[in-house]
Steps between C-alpha positions, in 0.01 A plus 500: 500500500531835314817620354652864595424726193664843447395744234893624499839291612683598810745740348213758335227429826848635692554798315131598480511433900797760480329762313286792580128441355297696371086460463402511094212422273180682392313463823801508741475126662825379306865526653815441301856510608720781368819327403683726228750573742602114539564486178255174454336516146153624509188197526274467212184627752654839616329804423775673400862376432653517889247334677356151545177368616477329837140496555166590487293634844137482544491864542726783425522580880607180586755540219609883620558303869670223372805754312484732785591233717756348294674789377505684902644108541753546270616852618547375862714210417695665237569772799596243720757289253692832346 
């Protein structure tokens, strides 16, 4: 049997879910979650003090889609709860 693993408990996989994203790195493939605004004190594998790292893509389109997507996500919701 294999045991759940997380990188992150519930409360910072939440807020990074809640975030917009942005894509990072030196070849464009990694995204991080921008999450000054929450407050939350920055991860020790941010690029810069209000982001933190949620993962790595195979290629840096894959990574553009992927915080596209999320962030268009997060601006229809956020529409639709305020």
């Amino acid at each position: 049997m294999t045991l759940k693993y997380d990188a992150r408990d519930s409360q910072d996989s939440f807020a990074c879910l809640l975030a917009p994203w942005k894509v990072g790195g030196s070849v464009g493939r990694t995204v991080y979650a921008i999450l000054a605004h929450t407050g939350a004190p920055p991860a020790a594998h941010a690029r810069d003090e209000e982001s933190t790292l949620i993962g790595i893509m195979d290629t840096a389109q894959l990574a553009e889609a992927v915080v596209v997507t999320h962030n268009e996500w997060l601006k229809k919701h956020r529409r639709k709860s305020g």
